[in-house]
C-alpha positions as CSV (number, residue, x, y, z in Angstrom):
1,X,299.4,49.7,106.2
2,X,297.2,49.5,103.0
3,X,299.0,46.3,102.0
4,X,298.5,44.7,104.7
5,X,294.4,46.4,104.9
6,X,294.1,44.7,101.4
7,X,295.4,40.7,102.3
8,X,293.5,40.7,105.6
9,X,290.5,41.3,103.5
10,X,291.4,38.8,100.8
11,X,291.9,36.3,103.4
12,X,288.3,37.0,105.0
13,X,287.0,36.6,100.9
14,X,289.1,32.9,100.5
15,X,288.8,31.1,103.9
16,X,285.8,31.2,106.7
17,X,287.8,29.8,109.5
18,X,291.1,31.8,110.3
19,X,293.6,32.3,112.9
20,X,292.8,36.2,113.4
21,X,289.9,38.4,113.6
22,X,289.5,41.9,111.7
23,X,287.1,44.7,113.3
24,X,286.4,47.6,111.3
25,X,284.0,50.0,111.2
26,X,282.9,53.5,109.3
27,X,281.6,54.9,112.5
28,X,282.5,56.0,115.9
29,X,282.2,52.9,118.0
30,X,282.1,53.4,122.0
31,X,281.5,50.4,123.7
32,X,282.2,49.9,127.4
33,X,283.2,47.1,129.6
34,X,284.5,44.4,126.8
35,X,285.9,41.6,128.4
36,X,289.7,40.3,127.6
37,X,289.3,36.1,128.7
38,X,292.7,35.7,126.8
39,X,295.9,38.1,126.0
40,X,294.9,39.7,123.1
41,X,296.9,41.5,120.2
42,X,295.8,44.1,118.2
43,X,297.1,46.3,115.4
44,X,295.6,49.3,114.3
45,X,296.2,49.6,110.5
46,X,293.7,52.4,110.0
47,X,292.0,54.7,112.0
48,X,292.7,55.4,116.0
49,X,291.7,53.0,119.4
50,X,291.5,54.6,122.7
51,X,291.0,52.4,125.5
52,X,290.2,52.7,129.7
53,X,287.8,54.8,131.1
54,X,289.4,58.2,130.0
55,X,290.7,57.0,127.0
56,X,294.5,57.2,128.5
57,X,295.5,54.6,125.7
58,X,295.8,56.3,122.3
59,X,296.7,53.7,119.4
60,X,297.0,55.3,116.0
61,X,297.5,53.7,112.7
62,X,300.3,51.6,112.3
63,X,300.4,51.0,116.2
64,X,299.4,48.3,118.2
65,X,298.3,47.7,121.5
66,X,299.1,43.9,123.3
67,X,296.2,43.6,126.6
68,X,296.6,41.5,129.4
69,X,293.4,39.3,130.1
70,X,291.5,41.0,132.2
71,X,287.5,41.4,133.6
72,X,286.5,44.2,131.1
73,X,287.9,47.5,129.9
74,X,286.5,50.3,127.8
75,X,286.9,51.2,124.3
76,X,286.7,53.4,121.2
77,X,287.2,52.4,117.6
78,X,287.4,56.1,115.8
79,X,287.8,56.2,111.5
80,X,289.9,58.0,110.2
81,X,289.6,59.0,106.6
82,X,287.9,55.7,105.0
83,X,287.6,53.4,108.0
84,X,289.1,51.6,111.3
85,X,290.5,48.8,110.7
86,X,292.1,46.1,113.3
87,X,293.6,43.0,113.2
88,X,293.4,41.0,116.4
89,X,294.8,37.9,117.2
90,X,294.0,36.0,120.4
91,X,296.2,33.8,122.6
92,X,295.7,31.1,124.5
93,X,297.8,30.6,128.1
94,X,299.7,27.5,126.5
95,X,301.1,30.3,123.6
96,X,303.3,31.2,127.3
97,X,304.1,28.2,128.8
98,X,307.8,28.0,128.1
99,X,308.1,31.6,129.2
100,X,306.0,30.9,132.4
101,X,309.2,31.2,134.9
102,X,309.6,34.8,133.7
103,X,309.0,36.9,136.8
104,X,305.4,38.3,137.2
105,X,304.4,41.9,137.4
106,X,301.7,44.3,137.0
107,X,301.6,45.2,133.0
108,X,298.6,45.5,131.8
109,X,299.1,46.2,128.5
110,X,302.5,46.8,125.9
111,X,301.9,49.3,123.5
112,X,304.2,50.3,120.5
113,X,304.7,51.2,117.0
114,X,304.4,48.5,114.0
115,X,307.9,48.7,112.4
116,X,308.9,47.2,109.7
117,X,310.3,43.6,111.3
118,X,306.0,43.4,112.7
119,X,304.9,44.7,109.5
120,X,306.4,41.9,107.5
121,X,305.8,38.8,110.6
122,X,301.8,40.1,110.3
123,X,301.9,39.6,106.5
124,X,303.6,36.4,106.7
125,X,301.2,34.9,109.2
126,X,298.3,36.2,107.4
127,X,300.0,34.7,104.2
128,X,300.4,31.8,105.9
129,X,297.1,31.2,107.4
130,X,295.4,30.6,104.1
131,X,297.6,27.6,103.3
132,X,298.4,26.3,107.0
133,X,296.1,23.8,109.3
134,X,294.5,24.5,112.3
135,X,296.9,22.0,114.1
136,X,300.0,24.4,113.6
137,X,298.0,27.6,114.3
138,X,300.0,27.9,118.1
139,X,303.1,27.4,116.6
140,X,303.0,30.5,114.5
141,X,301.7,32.5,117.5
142,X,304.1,31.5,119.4
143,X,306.7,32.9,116.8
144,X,305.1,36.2,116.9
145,X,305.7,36.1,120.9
146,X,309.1,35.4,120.0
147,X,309.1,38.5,117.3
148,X,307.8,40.9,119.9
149,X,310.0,39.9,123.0
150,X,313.6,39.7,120.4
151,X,312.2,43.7,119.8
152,X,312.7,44.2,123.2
153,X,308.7,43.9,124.3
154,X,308.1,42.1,127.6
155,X,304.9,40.1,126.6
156,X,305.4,37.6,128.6
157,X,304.5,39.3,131.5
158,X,301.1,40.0,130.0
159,X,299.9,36.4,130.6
160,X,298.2,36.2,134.2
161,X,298.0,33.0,136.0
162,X,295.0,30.5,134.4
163,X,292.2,30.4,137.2
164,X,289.0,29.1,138.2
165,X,287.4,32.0,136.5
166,X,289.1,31.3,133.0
167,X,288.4,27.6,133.3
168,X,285.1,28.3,133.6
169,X,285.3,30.9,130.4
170,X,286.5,27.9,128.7
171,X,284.2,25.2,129.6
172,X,281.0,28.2,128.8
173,X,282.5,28.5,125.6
174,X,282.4,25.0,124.2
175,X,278.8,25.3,125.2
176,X,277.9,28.0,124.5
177,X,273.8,27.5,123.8
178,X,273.4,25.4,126.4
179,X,272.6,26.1,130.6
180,X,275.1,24.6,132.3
181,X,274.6,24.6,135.7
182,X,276.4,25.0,138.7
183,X,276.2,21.2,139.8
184,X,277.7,20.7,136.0
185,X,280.5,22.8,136.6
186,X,281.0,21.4,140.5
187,X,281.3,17.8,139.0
188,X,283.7,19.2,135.7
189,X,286.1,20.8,138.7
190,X,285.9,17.9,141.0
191,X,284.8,20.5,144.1
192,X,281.9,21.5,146.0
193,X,279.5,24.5,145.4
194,X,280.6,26.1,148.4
195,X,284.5,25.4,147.2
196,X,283.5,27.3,143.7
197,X,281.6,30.1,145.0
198,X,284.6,31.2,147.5
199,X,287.2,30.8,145.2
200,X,285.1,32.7,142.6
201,X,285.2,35.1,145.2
202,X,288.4,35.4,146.3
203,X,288.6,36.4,142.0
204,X,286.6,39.2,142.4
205,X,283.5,37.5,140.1
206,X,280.7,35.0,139.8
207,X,279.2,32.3,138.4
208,X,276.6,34.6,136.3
209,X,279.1,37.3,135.5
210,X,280.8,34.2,134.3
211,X,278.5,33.6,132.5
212,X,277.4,37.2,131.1
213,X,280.8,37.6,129.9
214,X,281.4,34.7,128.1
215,X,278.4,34.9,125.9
216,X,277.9,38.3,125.6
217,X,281.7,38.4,124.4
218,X,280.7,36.2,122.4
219,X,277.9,38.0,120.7
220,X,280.4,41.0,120.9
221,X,282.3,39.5,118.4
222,X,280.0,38.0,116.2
223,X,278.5,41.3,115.6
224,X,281.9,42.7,114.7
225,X,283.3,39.8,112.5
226,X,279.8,39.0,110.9
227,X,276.7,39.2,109.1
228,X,274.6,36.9,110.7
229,X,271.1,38.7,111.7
230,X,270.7,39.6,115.4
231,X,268.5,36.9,116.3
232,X,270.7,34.3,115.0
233,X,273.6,35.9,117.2
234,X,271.3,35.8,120.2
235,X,270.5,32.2,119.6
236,X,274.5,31.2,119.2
237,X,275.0,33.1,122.7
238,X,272.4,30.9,124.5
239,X,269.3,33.6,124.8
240,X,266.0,32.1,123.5
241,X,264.9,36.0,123.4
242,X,266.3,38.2,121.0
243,X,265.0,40.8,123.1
244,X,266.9,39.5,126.1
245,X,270.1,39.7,124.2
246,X,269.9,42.4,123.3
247,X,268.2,44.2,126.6
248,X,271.6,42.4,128.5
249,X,274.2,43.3,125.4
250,X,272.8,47.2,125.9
251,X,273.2,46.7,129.9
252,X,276.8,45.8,129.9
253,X,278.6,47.3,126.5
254,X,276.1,51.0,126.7
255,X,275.2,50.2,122.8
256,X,272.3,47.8,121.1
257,X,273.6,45.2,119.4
258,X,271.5,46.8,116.2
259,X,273.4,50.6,117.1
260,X,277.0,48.6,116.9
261,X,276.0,47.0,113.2
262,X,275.0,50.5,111.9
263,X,278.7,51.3,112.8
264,X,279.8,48.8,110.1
265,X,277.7,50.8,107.1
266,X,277.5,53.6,105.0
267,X,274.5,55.3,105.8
């Protein structure tokens, strides 16, 4: 897992924008209630994730753990030795679409060892994202859902239905600094406020949760993937108060968004 430790890094040094995110950390990191919006991959090339509320999902180095989007779930980053170290790479409900007649189920998650075929498809698309537009970035995610289902993997399944709820993630998310309010949203959706609210409703959430989990995600992952001070995540996420960020990040993930960054650093 080295290798592959050392090219994710030299991508992060050569190119800002890529198609994957890289978590890592030199400390214990516990956060709770971190939302999946989209099916997310994850491989664990150093160090050890647990995940749910008892930390019944162990994934050691040189697994990886495939999640289902879903409302929030718990997790723990633990070093081992030098560091935890994570690639993720997000999908987007298109990634599924010519596999959407495959029969729906329960998983929540797929869990399994990185052999030697994932080994070498993660070091090709990592590879490959240094050279490749942005344009052909689904393409080569949709060959990894390929990869993983020819192994035998049904990942498929792991793609719930797009609703109200992730529309509205999306819409938050291309603007993300701004209040958009429900009237906004109402006209976007072509509905009334009363429609929105019950079908919100009927999926378990809210408008404001909506709301909390997009952004605060948002500022989740900031603080993971950079260095940009705490007031300038706060002001990408929408919150005019640093102090209101980071009163709100503490409420829902049980950590300060200043506690998390320590994680990231030798003391």
């Amino acid at each position: 897992m080295n290798e592959l430790i050392q090219l994710a890094k030299r991508a992060l040094n050569e190119k800002e924008h890529l198609p994957f995110s890289v978590y890592s950390s030199v400390k214990v990191q516990n956060i709770l209630n971190v939302p999946i919006i989209k099916p997310l991959l994850i491989y664990v090339l150093d160090g050890e994730k647990k995940l749910g509320d008892q930390s019944e999902i162990v994934c050691p180095t040189g697994s990886f753990v495939f999640l289902s989007n879903s409302p929030m779930i718990n997790m723990r980053n633990i070093p081992q030795g030098h560091e935890y170290f994570a690639v993720l790479l997000e999908f987007d409900f298109e990634d599924f679409e010519d596999y959407k007649n495959t029969q729906p189920n329960n998983q929540k998650y797929c869990l399994g060892k990185i052999d030697s075929v994932l080994e070498k498809s993660l070091e090709q698309f990592i590879e490959w994202s240094l050279l490749a537009p942005e344009g052909v970035w689904p393409m080569r995610k949709r060959e990894i859902l390929q990869t993983f289902s020819h192994l035998g993997y049904d990942v498929y399944s792991l793609a719930k239905t797009s609703t109200v709820t992730h529309r509205l993630h999306e819409m938050i998310s291309l603007k993300m600094t701004e209040d958009v309010t429900v009237d906004i949203f109402c006209s976007e959706f072509a509905m009334s406020e009363s429609t929105l609210r019950r079908k919100l409703i009927a999926e378990g959430t809210s408008l404001q949760e909506i709301k909390d989990q997009t952004k605060l995600g948002h500022g989740l992952h900031l603080i993971q993937t950079t260095a940009d001070s705490i007031g300038l995540i706060a002001d990408q996420c929408g919150y005019q108060s640093q102090s209101r960020f980071t009163d709100r990040f503490k409420q829902r993930f049980g950590i300060t968004p200043t506690a998390l960054r320590k994680t990231k650093v030798h003391d």
